[in-house]
N, CA and C atoms as a LAMMPS dump frame, in Angstrom:
ITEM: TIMESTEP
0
ITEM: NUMBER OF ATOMS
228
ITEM: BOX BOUNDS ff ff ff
-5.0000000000000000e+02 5.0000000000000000e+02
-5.0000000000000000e+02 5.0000000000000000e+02
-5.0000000000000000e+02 5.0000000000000000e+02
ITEM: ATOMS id mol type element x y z
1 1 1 N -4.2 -1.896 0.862
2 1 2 C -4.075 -1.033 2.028
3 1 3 C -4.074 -1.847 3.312
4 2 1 N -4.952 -2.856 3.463
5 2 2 C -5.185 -3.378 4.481
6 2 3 C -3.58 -4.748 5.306
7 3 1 N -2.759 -4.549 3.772
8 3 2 C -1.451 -5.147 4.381
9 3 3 C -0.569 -4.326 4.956
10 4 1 N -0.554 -2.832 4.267
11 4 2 C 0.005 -1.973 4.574
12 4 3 C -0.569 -1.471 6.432
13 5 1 N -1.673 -1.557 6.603
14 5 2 C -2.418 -1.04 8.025
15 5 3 C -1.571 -2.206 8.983
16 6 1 N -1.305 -3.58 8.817
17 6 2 C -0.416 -4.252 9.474
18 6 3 C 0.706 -4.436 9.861
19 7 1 N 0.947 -4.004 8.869
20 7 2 C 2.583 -3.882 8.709
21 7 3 C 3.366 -2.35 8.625
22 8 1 N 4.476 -2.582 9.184
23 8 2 C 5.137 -0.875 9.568
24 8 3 C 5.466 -0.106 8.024
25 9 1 N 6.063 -1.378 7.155
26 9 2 C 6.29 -1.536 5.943
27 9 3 C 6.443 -2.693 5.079
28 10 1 N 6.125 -2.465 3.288
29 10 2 C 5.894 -3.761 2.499
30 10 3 C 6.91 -3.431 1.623
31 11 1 N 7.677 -4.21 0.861
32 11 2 C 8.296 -4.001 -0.288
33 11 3 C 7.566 -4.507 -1.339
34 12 1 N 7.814 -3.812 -2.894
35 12 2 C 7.172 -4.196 -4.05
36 12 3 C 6.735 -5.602 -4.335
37 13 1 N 7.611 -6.746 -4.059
38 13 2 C 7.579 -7.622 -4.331
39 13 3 C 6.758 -8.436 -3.46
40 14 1 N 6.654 -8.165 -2.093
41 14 2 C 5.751 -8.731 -1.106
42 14 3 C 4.577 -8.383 -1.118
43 15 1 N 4.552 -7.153 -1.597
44 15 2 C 3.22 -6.195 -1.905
45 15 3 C 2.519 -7.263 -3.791
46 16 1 N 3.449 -7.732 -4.4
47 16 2 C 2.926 -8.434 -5.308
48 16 3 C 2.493 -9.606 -5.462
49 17 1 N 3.736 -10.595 -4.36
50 17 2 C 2.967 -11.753 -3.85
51 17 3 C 1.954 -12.122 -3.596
52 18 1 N 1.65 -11.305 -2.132
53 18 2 C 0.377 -11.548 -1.589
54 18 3 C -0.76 -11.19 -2.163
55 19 1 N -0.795 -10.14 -3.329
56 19 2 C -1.744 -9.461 -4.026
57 19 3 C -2.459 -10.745 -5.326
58 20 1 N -1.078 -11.139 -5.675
59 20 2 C -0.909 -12.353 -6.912
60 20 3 C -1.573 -10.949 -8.31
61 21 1 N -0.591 -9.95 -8.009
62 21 2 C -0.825 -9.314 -9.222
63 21 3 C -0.029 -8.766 -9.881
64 22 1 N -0.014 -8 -11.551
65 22 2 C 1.116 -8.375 -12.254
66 22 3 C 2.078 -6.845 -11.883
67 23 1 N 3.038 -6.798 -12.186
68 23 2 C 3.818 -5.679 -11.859
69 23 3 C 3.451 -4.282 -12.269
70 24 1 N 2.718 -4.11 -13.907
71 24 2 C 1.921 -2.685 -13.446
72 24 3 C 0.748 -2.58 -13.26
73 25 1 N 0.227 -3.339 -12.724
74 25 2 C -1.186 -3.177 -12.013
75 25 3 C -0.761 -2.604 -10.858
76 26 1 N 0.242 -3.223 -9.762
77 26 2 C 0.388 -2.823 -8.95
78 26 3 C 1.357 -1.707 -8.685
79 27 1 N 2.18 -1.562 -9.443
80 27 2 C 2.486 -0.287 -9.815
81 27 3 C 1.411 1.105 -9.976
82 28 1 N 0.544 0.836 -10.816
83 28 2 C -0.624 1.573 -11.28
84 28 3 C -1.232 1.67 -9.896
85 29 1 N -1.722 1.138 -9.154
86 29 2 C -2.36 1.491 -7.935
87 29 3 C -1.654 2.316 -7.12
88 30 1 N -0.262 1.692 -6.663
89 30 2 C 0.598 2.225 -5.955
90 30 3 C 0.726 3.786 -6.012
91 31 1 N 0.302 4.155 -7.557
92 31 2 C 1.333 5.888 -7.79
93 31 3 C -0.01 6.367 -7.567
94 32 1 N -0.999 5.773 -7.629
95 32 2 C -2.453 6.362 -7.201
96 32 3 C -2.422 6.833 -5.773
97 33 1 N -2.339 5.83 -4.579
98 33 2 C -2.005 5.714 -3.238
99 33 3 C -1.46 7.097 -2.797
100 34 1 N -0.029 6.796 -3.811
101 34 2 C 1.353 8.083 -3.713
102 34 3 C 0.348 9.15 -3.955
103 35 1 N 0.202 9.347 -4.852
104 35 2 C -0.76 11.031 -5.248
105 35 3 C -1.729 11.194 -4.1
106 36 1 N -2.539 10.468 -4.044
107 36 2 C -3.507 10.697 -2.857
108 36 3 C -3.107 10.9 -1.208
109 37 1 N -1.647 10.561 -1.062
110 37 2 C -0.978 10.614 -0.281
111 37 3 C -1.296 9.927 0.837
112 38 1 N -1.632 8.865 0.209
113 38 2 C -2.038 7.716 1.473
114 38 3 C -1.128 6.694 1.926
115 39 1 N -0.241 6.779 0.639
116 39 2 C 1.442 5.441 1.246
117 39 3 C 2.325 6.354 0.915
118 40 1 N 3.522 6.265 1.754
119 40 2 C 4.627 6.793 1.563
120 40 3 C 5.7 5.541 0.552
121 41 1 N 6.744 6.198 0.26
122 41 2 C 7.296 5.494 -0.899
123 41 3 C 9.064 6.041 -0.626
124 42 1 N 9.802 4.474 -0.136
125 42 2 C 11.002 4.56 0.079
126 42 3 C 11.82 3.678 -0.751
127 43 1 N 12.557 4.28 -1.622
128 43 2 C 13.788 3.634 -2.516
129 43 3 C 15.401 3.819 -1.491
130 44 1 N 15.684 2.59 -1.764
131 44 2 C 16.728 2.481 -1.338
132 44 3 C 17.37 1.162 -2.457
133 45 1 N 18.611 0.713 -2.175
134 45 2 C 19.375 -0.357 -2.953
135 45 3 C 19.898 -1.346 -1.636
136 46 1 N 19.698 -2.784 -1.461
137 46 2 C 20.339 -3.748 -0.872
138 46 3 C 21.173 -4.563 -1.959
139 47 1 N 21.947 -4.608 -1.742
140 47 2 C 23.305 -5.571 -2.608
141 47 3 C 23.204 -5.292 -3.758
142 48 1 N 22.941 -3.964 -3.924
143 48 2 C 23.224 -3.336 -5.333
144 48 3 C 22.104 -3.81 -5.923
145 49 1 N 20.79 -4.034 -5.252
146 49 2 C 19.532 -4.288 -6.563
147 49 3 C 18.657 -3.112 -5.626
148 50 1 N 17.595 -2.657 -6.477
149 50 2 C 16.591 -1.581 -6.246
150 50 3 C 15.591 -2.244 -5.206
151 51 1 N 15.017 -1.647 -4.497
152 51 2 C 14.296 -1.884 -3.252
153 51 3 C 13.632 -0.438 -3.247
154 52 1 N 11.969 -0.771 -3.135
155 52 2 C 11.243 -0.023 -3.262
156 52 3 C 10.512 -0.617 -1.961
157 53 1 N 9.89 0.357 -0.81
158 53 2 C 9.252 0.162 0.517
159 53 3 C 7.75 0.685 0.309
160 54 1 N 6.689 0.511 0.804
161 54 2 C 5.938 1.306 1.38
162 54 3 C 4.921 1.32 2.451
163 55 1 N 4.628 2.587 2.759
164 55 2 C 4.095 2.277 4.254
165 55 3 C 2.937 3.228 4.177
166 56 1 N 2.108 2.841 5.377
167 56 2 C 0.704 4.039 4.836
168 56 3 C 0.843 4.964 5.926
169 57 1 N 0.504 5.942 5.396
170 57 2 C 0.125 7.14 5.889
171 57 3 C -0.675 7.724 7.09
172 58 1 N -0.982 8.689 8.042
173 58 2 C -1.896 8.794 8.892
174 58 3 C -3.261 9.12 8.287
175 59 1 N -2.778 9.767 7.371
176 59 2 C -4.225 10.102 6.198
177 59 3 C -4.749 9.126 4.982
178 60 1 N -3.74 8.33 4.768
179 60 2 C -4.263 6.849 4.101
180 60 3 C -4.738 5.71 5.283
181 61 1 N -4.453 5.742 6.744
182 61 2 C -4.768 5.051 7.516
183 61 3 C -6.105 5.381 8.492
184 62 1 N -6.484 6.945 7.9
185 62 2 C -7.957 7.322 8.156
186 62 3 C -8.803 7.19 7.173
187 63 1 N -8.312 7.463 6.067
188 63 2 C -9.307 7.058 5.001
189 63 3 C -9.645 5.533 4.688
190 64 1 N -8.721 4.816 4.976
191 64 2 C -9.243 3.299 5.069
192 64 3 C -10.143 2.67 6.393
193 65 1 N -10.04 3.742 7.346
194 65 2 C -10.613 3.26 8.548
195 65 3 C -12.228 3.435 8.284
196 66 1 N -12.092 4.983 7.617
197 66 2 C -13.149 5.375 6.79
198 66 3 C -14.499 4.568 5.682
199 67 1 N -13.393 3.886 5.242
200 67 2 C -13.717 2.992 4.098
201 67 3 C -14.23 1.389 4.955
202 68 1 N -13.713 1.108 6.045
203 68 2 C -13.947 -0.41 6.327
204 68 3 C -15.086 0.02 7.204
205 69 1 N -15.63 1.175 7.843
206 69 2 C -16.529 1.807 8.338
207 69 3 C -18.057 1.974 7.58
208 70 1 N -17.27 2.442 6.039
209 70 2 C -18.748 2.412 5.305
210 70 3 C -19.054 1.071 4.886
211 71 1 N -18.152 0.416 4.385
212 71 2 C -18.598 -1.336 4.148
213 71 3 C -19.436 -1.454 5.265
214 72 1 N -18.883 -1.813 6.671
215 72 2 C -19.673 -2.232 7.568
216 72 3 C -21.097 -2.113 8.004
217 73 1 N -21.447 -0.427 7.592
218 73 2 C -22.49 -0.056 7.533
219 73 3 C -23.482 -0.346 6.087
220 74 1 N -22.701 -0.557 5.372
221 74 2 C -23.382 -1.163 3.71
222 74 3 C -24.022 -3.211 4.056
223 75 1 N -23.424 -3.308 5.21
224 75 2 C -23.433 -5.125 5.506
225 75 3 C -24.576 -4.857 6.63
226 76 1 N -24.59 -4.357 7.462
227 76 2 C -25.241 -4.418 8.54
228 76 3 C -26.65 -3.386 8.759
């Protein structure tokens, strides 16, 4: 989430890089996200290969604000 809060949008593969995790793990999280409706999820095709986007939500971008809120208070 917290690449997604930076960025306007990630594609699958950048979203796997930086994660260094395997394709359905992050898949598996991702459709979690989707259901909970915290990332949005854009398919499109560049040069005829599949391109999958995603971007977070106003309600995935409160619930994480949420979340780095209770850590903080769990540290301090």
């Amino acid at each position: 989430m917290s690449i997604l809060v930076v960025n306007e949008d990630t594609d699958f593969n950048r979203l796997k890089e930086l994660l260094e995790v395997t394709d359905g793990n992050l898949a598996s999280h991702l459709k979690t996200l989707e259901s909970a409706a915290y990332i949005s999820v854009e398919k499109s095709f560049i040069d005829r290969k599949p391109n999958t986007r995603y971007s977070i939500t106003k309600m995935g971008n409160t619930a994480f604000k949420k979340h780095i809120e209770a850590l903080e208070k769990l540290i301090n």
